[in-house]
Structures are given as C-alpha cells and as structure tokens.
C-alpha positions in Angstrom: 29.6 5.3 23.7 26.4 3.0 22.4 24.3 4.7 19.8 20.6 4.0 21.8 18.9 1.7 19.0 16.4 3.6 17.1 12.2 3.0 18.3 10.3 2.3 14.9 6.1 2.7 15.1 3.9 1.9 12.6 0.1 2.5 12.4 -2.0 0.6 11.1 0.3 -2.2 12.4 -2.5 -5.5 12.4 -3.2 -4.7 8.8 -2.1 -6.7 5.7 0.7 -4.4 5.0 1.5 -3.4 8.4 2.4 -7.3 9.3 4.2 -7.9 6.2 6.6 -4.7 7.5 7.0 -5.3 11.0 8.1 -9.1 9.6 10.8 -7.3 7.3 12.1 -5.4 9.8 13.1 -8.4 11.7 15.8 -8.9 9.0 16.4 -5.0 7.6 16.4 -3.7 11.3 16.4 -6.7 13.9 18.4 -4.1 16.3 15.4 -1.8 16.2 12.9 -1.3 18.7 9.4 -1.6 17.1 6.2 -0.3 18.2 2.8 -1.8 16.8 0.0 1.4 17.0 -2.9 -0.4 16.5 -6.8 0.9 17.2 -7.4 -2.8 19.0 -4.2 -4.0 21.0 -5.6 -7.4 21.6 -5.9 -8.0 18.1 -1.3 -7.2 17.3 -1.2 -9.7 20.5 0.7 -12.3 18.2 2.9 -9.8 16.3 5.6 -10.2 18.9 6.9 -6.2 19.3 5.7 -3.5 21.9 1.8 -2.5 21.4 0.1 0.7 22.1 -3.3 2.1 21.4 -3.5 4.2 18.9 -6.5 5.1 16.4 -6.7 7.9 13.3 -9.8 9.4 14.8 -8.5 10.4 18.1 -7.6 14.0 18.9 -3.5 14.6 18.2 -2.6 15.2 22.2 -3.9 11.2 22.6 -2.2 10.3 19.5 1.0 12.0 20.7 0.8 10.0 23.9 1.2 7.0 21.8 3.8 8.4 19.7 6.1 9.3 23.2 9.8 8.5 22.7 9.5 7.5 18.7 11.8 8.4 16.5 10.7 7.2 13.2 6.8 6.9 12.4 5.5 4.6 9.4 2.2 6.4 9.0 0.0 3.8 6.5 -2.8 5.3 4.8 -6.1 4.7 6.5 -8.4 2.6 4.4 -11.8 5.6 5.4 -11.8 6.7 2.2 -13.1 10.4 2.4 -11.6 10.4 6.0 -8.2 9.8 5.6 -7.3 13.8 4.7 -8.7 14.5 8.5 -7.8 11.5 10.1 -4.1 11.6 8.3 -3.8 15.6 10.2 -4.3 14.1 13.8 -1.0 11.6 13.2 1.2 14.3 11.6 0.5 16.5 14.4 0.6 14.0 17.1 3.6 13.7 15.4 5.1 17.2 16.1 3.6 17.1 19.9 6.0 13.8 20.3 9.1 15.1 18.4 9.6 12.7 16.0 12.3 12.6 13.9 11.2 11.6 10.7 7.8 10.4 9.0 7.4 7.9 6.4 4.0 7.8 4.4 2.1 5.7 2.2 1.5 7.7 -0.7 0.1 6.9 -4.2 2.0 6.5 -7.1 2.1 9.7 -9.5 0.1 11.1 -6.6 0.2 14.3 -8.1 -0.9 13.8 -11.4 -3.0 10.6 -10.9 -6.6 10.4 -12.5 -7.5 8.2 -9.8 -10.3 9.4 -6.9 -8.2 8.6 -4.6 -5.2 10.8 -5.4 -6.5 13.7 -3.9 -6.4 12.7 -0.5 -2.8 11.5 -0.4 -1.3 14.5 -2.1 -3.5 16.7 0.9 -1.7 14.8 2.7 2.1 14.8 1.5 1.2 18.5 1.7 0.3 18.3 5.4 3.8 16.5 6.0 5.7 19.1 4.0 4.1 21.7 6.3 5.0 20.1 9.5 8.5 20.2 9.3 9.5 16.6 10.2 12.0 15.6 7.9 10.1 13.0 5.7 9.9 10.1 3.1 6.9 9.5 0.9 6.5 6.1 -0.8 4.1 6.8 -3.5 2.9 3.0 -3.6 1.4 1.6 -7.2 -1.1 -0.7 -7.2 -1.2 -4.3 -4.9 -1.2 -7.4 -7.1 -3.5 -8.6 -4.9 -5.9 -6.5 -6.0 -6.0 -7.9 -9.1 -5.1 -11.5 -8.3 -8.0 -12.1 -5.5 -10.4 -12.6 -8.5 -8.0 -15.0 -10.0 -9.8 -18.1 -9.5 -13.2 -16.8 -9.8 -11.7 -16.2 -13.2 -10.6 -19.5 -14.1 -14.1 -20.7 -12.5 -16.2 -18.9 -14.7 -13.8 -19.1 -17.3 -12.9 -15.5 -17.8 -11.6 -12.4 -16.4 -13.5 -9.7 -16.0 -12.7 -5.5 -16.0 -12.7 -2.5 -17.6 -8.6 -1.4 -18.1 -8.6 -2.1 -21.9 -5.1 -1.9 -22.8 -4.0 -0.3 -19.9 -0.7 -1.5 -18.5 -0.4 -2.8 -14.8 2.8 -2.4 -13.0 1.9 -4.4 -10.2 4.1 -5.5 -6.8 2.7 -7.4 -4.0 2.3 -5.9 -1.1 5.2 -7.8 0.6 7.3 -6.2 -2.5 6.2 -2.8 -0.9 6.5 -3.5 2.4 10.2 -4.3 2.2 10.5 -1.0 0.8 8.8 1.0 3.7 11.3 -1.5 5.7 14.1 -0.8 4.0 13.5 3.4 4.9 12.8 2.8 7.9 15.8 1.2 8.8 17.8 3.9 7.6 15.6 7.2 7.3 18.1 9.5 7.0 19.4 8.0 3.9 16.0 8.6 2.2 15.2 11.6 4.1 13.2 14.5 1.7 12.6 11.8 -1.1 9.9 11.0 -2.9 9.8 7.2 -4.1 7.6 6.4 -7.2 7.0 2.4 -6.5 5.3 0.0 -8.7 6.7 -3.3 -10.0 9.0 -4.2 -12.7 7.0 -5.9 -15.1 3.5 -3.9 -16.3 1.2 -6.9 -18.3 -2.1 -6.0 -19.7 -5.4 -7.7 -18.0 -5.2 -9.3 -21.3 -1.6 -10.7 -20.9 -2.7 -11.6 -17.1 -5.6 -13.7 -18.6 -3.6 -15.7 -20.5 -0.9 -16.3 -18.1 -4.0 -17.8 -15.7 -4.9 -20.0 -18.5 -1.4 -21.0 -18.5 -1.1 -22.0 -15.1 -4.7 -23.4 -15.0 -4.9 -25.3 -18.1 -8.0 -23.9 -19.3 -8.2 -20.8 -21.7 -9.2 -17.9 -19.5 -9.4 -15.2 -21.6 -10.3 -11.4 -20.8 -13.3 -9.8 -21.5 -13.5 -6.4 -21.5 -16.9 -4.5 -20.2 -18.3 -0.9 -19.8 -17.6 0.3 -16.4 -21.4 0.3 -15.9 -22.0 -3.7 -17.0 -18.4 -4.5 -14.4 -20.4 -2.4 -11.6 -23.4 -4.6 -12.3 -21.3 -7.7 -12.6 -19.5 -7.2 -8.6 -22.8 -6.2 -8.0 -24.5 -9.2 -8.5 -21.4 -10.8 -7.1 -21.9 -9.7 -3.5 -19.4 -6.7 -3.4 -20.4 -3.8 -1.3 -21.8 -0.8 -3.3 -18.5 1.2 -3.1 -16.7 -1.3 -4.1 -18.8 -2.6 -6.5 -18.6 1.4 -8.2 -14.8 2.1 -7.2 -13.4 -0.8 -8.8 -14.0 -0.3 -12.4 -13.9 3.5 -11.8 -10.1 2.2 -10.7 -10.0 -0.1 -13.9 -10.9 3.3 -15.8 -7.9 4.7 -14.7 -5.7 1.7 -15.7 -6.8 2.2 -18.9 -5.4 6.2 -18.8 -1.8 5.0 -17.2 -2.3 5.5 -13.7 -1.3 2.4 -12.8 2.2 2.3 -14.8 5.4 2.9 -13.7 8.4 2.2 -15.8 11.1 3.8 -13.5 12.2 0.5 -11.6 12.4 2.5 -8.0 10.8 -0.4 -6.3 13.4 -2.6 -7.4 16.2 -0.7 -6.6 14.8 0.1 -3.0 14.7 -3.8 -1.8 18.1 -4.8 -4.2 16.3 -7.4 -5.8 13.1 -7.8 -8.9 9.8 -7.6 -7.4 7.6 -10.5 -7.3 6.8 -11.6 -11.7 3.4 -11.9 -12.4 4.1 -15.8 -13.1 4.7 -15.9 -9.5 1.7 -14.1 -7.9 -0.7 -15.7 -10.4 0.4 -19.0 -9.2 0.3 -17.9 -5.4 -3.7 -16.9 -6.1 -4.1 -20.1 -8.0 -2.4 -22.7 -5.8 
C-alpha cells in the first residue's frame, strides 16, 4: 500500500525566509504536499504550492481551519515584536484543534540564556510548544548575515563600518543557510522529533574582521569604527531608520559584544551536509 505523501504548511510563507524554504523543499521534499499560510493570499500567488489564509492574530478555531489535514507545521516567528508571545499561542493551539503531528519553530539561538530582548519571547514560546503535546523541533536560529551585510555598501560609501559589538564574535549564516535547515526537518520530522538545534554559521569574524574583508573586496580600506550604543542610535537615526530600529539595533550590537551571537557547535552545518555560506561569500553577494 502507498504511504499518502506528507502535507507540509508554513506561516509566514511570502516572507524572506519563508520563500527561501518552500524553494528547498522542492529538492529535500519534492514528493511533499506544501501549503503556503500567508495573512495576504494574493501576495504567495507566484510561489507555485497550495495557498490558504492564515494570520497570527486570528482566534485558534480560524487558524485551525487553515491548518485542516496538516501534518507537519513550520511555525516562523512573527516579526510584532512584543506580540509574538500571544500571537505565537493562537498557532500552537490552532495546532492541537487540527491534530497535527509535529511542529517545527523558529527559535533563537541560546534562547534560554540569551542577553538579547528578544529572547524572552521565544523561550515563552518553546514553552508553550512543550505544553501542547505535539511532538516538536525547535531551531534556535543565530543571527542572518543579512543583517549585518545590508549596510555593507553604505559602508564602503562612507568609508567605514559602523556598530557597537566591540570584539564580539558573529557566527553568522544567511538566511538561505537556515532555511535548508528548517527544510531539511521538515522533510523528515520524525528524525529530529524532541530536538533542540542550536544554529549559527561556521565561521564567527569580528565586525572588525568583516570590515576588512569589505575593504578587500572593494578596494578601498573600510575599516570599523566602534561607537557608544547611544552615538550608533543617533547615527541610524539620522540615517532614516525607524525609532525601534534605530534603538534595537545597537542594543543587538551590545549583545554581540557579550556572546550572544556565537556559536561554535557546527549544528547548522551538520543539518544541510555541507559549510554554510563564508563570510567572503556573502560580503561579495551585498557588494556585487
């Protein structure tokens, strides 16, 4: 008798990381049925899988109705910061209403010793999954190199780069690095059921080191200055960034500086079978 191919969803589905795992799982589960859950359908139009409404604010009997016949659910963290605690309970009970089988989350990385302000929200919720009962998967997820390499050519520009993570070491992946890990689990969940994965990328370079790799590529020295959170804040300020971001980002820096952004375990690596993207390489994909 057929084993009935497994029906994947994924929230969150027309985000940045949400495409970038719906296009691995054409090659880590291309017998899968995949669901895009997406608060506007119009917008996952070009995504190519099944679409269906779905949005972190709604009450969990709506989100269940969403959820009907899934057996494994991606649930990405939502990007409300201060909301996501709430907004995260609706999907993991939705969850339960619909029976599935297994729920894979988008954590933080050291979520549960992190200084960072953002840690609190994700271990509420790795609790919450606990309590539910649905076997489960947590990718604790280190820091984007994209976050970091968006200001790479304002940097070369102006001729420096700017932040406040001293000496702090970066163990950055790009987010395609990560989502060929949540791809890689969710095309076999039971192997990774109960696990906790601590992801971050193989190689952890200074915002010094980063610097001079940019001047490298650019031909120009580039070097890093280091500023008081306060003076950055002013800086991405004066820069156009929205307030929070404009406050958040060098509180982030801040916690670069304390570790919170370095991983030395290689889990990442091990999860996809192969290095994760060098810095070399995502410098010169910000640059070119």
């Amino acid at each position: 008798m057929t084993t009935p191919a497994p029906t994947i969803a994924i929230t969150g589905a027309t985000g940045q990381l949400g495409r970038l795992v719906l296009q691995s799982l054409k090659t880590r589960a291309p017998g899968a049925n995949v669901i895009a859950l997406a608060r506007t359908p119009a917008k996952a139009a070009d995504l190519g899988v099944s679409v269906r409404q779905a949005d972190y604010t709604q009450a969990p009997a709506a989100l269940a109705a969403a959820l009907a016949g899934v057996d494994t659910l991606l649930l990405i963290s939502g990007n409300e910061i201060g909301q996501r605690e709430a907004q995260h309970r609706h999907v993991i009970e939705a969850a339960q209403l619909a029976g599935v089988q297994h729920l894979v989350y988008t954590s933080l990385l050291h979520a549960d010793r992190s200084p960072l302000s953002l840690a609190p929200e994700h271990l509420a919720t790795e609790a919450m999954i606990r309590a539910s009962g649905i076997p489960a998967t947590v990718l604790r997820n280190g820091w984007y190199a994209e976050n970091y390499s968006a200001g790479f050519p304002a940097a070369v520009a102006h001729g420096a780069l700017l932040g406040s993570a001293g000496e702090g070491r970066l163990a950055l992946a790009t987010r395609a690095d990560y989502a060929e890990a949540a791809a890689t689990v969710l095309a076999d969940p039971a192997a990774h059921a109960g696990q906790v994965y601590e992801l971050a990328g193989d190689t952890a370079p200074t915002l010094a080191e980063l610097a001079a790799e940019i001047g490298r590529q650019a031909g120009k020295p580039v070097p890093y200055k280091n500023l008081p959170a306060e003076e950055y804040t002013a800086v991405l300020r004066g820069a156009g960034l929205p307030e929070l971001w404009a406050v958040a980002l060098p509180q982030f820096d801040l916690g670069a500086a304390q570790g919170a952004l370095f991983d030395d375990g290689h889990q990442l690596s091990a999860l996809i079978g192969r290095p994760t993207t060098a810095p070399a390489a995502y410098v010169a994909a910000a640059l070119k």
